[in-house]
C-alpha positions, 0 to 999 in steps of 0.5 A: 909515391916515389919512396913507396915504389923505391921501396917496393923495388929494393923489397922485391928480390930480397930472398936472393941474399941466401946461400941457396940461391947463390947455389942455385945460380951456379948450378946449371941443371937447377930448375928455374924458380926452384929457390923461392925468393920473393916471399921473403921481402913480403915478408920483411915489409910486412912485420916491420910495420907491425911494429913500427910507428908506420900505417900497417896498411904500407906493409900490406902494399909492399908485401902485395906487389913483392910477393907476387910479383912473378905472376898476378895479384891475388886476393887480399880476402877472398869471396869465401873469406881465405886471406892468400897473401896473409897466409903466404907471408905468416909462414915460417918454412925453413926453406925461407931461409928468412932470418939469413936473408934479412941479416944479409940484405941489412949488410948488402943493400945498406938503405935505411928502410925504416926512413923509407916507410916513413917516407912512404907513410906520409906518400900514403897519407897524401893520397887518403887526403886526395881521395877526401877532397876529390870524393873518390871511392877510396878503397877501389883508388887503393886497388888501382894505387896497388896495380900501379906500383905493381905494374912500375915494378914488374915493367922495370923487372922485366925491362932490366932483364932484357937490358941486360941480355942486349948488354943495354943500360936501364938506367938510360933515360929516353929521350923526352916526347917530340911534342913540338916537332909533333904539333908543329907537323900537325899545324902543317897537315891541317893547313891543307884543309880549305874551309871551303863549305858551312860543315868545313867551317865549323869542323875549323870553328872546333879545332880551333876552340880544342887547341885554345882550350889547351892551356887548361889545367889538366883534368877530366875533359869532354868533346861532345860534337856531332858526328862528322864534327872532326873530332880525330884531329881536334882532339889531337891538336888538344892534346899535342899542345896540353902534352908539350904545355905540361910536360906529359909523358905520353899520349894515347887514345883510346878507340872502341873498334879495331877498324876504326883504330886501323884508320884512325893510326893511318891518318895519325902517321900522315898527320904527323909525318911518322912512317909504319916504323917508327916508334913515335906511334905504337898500335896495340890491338889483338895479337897472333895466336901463338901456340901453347908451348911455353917457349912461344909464350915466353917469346910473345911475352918478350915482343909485348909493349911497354907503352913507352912510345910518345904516342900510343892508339890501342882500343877499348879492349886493351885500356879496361884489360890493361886495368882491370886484369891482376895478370902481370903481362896486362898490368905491366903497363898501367904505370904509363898511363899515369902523366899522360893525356888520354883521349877516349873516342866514342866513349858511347861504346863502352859497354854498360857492364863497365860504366862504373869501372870505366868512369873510376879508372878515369876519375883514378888517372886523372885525380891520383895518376896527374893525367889530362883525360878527354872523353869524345863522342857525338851521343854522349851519355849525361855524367851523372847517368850512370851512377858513378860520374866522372869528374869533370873540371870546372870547365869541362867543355873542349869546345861549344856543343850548342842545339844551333851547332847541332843543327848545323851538322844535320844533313839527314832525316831519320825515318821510322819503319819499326813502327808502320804497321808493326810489322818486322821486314823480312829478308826479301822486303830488306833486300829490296829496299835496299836495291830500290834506294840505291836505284834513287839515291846512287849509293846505299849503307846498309848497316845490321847487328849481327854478321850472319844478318850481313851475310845472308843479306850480302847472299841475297842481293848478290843473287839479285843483282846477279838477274840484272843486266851487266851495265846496270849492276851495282858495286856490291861490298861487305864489311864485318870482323869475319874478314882481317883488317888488311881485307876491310882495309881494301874494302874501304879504300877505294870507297874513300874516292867514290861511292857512286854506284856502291852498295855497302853491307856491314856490321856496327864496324862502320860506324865510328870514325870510317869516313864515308858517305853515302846517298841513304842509309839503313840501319837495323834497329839498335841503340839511338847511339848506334842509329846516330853514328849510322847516320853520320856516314849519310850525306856526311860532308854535306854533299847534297843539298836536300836531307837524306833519308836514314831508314831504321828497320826492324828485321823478322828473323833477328836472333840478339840473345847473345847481344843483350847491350843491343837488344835493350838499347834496340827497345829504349830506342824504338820508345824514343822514335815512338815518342818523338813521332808524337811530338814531332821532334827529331829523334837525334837532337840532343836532348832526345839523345839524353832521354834515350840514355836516362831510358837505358842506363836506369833499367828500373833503377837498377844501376848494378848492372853498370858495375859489372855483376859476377855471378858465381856458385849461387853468389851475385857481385859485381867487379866494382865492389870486389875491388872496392870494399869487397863486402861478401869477401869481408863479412865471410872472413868475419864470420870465421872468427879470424883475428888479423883482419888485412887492410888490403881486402880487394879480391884482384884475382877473383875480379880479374879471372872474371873481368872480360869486355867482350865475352871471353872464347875466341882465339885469333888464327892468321888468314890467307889474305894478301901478304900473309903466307909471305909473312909467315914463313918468314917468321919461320926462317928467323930467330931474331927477336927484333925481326920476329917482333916486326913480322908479328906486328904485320901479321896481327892486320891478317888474323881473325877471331874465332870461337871455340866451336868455329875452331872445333869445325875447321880442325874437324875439316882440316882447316887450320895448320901450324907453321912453326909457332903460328896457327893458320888458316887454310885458303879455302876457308876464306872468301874473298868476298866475306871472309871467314867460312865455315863450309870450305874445304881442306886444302894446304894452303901454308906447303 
């Protein structure tokens, strides 16, 4: 919609052409943001096309993206049935000073704007008819239409102010992407691979299929393989090909864990020959917490990427938030999703709450944005499981994912221990199991819910092993989101070369995309998603030749009422093992797989869950119709008697200020690990924004989150610090084994 988002752009600051804002500029004790200059181009859009032969509705989206501009999208009809933007534009404060602003705009800007609505009439027009033809939910592919040309228009506001501080010119256009230096340094990477066993085989037999498939015309496509398969560099090789064949602007991947990002960018830049600095591939993950003094927060804002760079790895925080937020700094880069091709990988973690918004953004960005969209898992749930399917192309398998395939990639045997006696195994029965499978197998994973569980568990075997004679200890290690990515990275790394005489305790972090493998694996009851995925870092390349065993307990003490998503999966899981016992079948073919996702997705049919349900003062909705058709907002409005009735009804501020992937309280703090106290006082010492930029990058690889309650504790103890505009962890709340603690002692680690 070019004339629309023109339009938008010329519309935007149109309350600047007044005297007093003219006074205002030449005025150097003038309070920022004291002229009020963006309601009056709202405005200007909105009573034109109440009279002119021009859709209302286009009045509406400018007057939404202008007007708020400067902060974050409101409601177009509140739950209550308030209409904010209605009643911001029909106003007629003096300070406005409106009639003088359109006369002096009509002379100074010299655009015909009645030509340009009709323009974009006709935009909108095409986009209703490609909403019919693709049976989209039209009103909730509005919503995102609006966040799209908004997140263009903040995103060119904000990048033109900061052109103009570093004496740029905005209007330069970037260099195209490098696709086919890019895919051609990929061919040369996988070139060093030797298909020397069956499972390298068909990892080659995929890869090749991808790179054939990407001739395709764009559209919704899926990677449904089995894990170990190689799903990273097959669905990279799709898409450097697909972005260079179509002439895509981006490409950008979106991964559930930030662990499994870490590696995942690592690989990338070996791949693709791009060193940490370039800026051919950006990570964007969780930041560094800043301090709340509006300085720092303006700094912050000025380091937050466009997502501009040709290739962009985020997680599956940052892709929701980016579209579901109606805050300008997270909406400001949505526009550069659009022309792009997004790979989602393991796509199975995208929490229930947002299936249904998961799948509409997709079908969006696809149908309306013109992207390419591959969805990669090796349990991928049927598309029409949750309610709201995607819409798949014609062809829509990247490449073959037959029961034979499956077969093939089985290198482990699922056993059941939830079930024998139906007893639940205690601390001392998990430990010693786990000491007893090592003994046999050489190596063991053990793999649990919730990270007190790995804790306690990594305490007891240490006090074991402790008993044990030195030469016949094994190697104990720990993994959970306690301790910073730089710290798991040193975990992992040397487990990459040998894991013989290792065992490994970790939280669900481990199981998607870490390439490991070991002996034999224990994984507390979860989802069967989670089970399978836990079972790929066992005998993973083939390398024994018998089946090794995955063991699934149950454990006695296990709290997961905060983990409602696992706690369900954990009970649709243990039906499908119970199941499969009596037919004797293996509990990870695919089409236990599927029984086990009709099982969880329709939870007695009651597929409301999937469309993320708010609960607020008494009233149940859910996000989807909020942006959508927004039934309880429209029909309070109506009962009020109201006579203008908006078009644009979407409550983008009540279903933002309530949208969270993962529940909202946490804050990130820097810990004392490796290079980190270097780190920051470095960023201490400079002023340079470039140079703090680059520090901040660094240092997001040593932070840790923490939720209020934890924060309340370390600063009772004197564990926490300011460094300038950074919140640090003192070194005695830090274990070098598991990371945060919350029993250390004070100590000025940060001097």
């Amino acid at each position: 919609m070019p004339e629309t988002a023109r339009l938008i752009g010329l519309l935007h600051d149109a309350g600047k052409f007044q005297q007093a804002f003219v006074d205002y500029l030449l005025n150097e004790t003038a309070r920022r943001g004291s002229v009020i200059h963006a309601i009056q181009g709202a405005k200007y859009a909105y009573d034109v096309t109440q009279t002119a032969e021009i859709h209302p509705l286009i009045g509406e989206i400018v007057a939404m993206c202008v007007a708020n501009h400067h902060g974050a999208l409101v409601d177009g009809i509140t739950p209550e049935g308030n209409t904010p933007l209605l009643t911001r534009i029909s106003s007629v404060e003096e300070s406005l000073n409106y009639d003088e602003v359109v006369q002096a705009f009509a002379v100074e800007v010299r655009v015909d704007i009645e030509k340009l609505l009709q323009a974009a009439n006709l935009e909108l027009d095409d986009f209703c008819k490609r909403c019919e033809q693709k049976k989209l939910d039209a009103p909730f592919a509005l919503h995102l239409l609006i966040k799209s040309l908004f997140s263009a228009l903040v995103d060119a506001d904000q990048f033109g102010a900061y052109c103009f501080d570093c004496r740029l010119d905005p209007l330069e256009k970037p260099p195209p992407p490098p696709w086919s230096q890019l895919r051609q340094q990929l061919e040369v990477h996988l070139q060093r691979f030797a298909a020397d066993s069956p499972i390298d085989a068909l990892r080659a037999r995929i890869s090749t299929e991808c790179l054939a498939a990407s001739g395709r015309s764009p559209g919704v496509f899926r990677l449904d393989i089995p894990t170990g398969g190689g799903k990273t560099f097959s669905s990279l090789r799709f898409a450097l090909s697909h972005a260079e064949e179509y002439g895509f602007d981006h490409v950008i991947l979106v991964i559930p864990y930030l662990s499994v990002l870490e590696q995942t960018a690592s690989r990338m830049r070996e791949a693709l020959g791009c060193d940490e600095g370039s800026e051919t591939i950006l990570e964007h993950h969780s930041d560094v917490l800043l301090s709340d003094e509006e300085e720092a927060a303006k700094t912050y804002r000025l380091l937050t990427s466009r997502w501009s760079s040709p290739i962009i790895i985020t997680t599956m925080v940052q892709f929701l938030e980016s579209l579901y937020s109606a805050k300008k700094s997270k909406l400001r880069k949505l526009h550069n999703m659009l022309n792009s091709v997004i790979i989602v990988d393991e796509a199975q973690a995208v929490p229930v709450k947002c299936s249904s918004l998961f799948n509409e953004a997709i079908n969006y960005l696809a149908t309306v944005g013109g992207s390419t969209v591959v969805v990669c898992t090796a349990t991928q749930p049927e598309v029409g499981a949750t309610g709201r399917a995607l819409r798949l192309s014609a062809q829509p398998d990247l490449a073959s994912a037959s029961g034979e395939q499956f077969a093939a990639f089985s290198r482990t045997v699922l056993v059941d221990l939830t079930d024998a006696g139906r007893y639940s195994m205690g601390a001392n029965e998990l430990r010693d199991l786990t000491l007893g499978q090592w003994r046999a197998k050489g190596s063991c994973l053990v793999v649990l819910n919730t990270k007190n569980e790995a804790r306690e568990l990594f305490q007891a075997l240490k006090e074991a092993v402790e008993q044990l004679p030195v030469d016949s200890q094994p190697d104990l290690t720990h993994l959970s989101t306690n301790m910073c990515s730089e710290h798991r990275k040193a975990v992992i790394a040397p487990l990459k070369d040998s894991v013989d005489g290792v065992i490994c305790v970790s939280t669900q972090l481990i199981e998607a995309g870490v390439d490991l493998s070991f002996g034999c694996v224990i994984r507390a009851l979860a989802g069967l998603d989670s089970i399978a995925q836990a079972a790929g870092r066992c005998n993973r390349n083939g390398e024994y030749p018998d089946l090794r065993e995955v063991f699934v307990v149950k454990l006695e003490h296990e709290n997961l009422r905060h983990l409602p998503d696992i706690e369900f999966g954990a009970k649709q899981a243990a039906r499908v093992l119970r199941e499969a016992a009596k037919e004797e079948a293996n509990p990870l073919a695919p089409e236990m797989i599927a029984r086990y996702y009709k099982y969880f997705f329709h939870r007695d049919g009651n597929l409301g869950l999937l469309d993320f349900p708010i609960s607020d003062q008494g009233r149940n909705m859910t996000a989807v119709d909020l942006l959508g058709c927004n039934c309880k907002g429209v029909g309070a409005y109506g009962n009020r008697s109201a006579t203008v009735k908006p078009l644009v009804r979407q409550a983008f501020r009540t279903a933002g200020d309530a949208f969270h992937v993962i529940e909202p309280g946490g804050t990130s703090v820097i810990v004392p690990f490796g290079e980190a106290k270097e780190l920051v006082k470095s960023f201490s010492c400079t002023r340079d924004l470039k140079e703090q930029g680059a520090i901040l990058r660094k240092l997001s690889h040593f932070t840790v989150n923490v939720y209020e309650y934890q924060r309340g504790m370390l600063e009772q103890q004197g564990g926490l610090s300011s460094e300038g505009d950074l919140t640090v962890l003192s070194l005695s709340f830090y274990d070098p084994e598991l990371g945060l603690a919350l029993d250390g002692k004070p100590e000025f680690y940060y001097a």
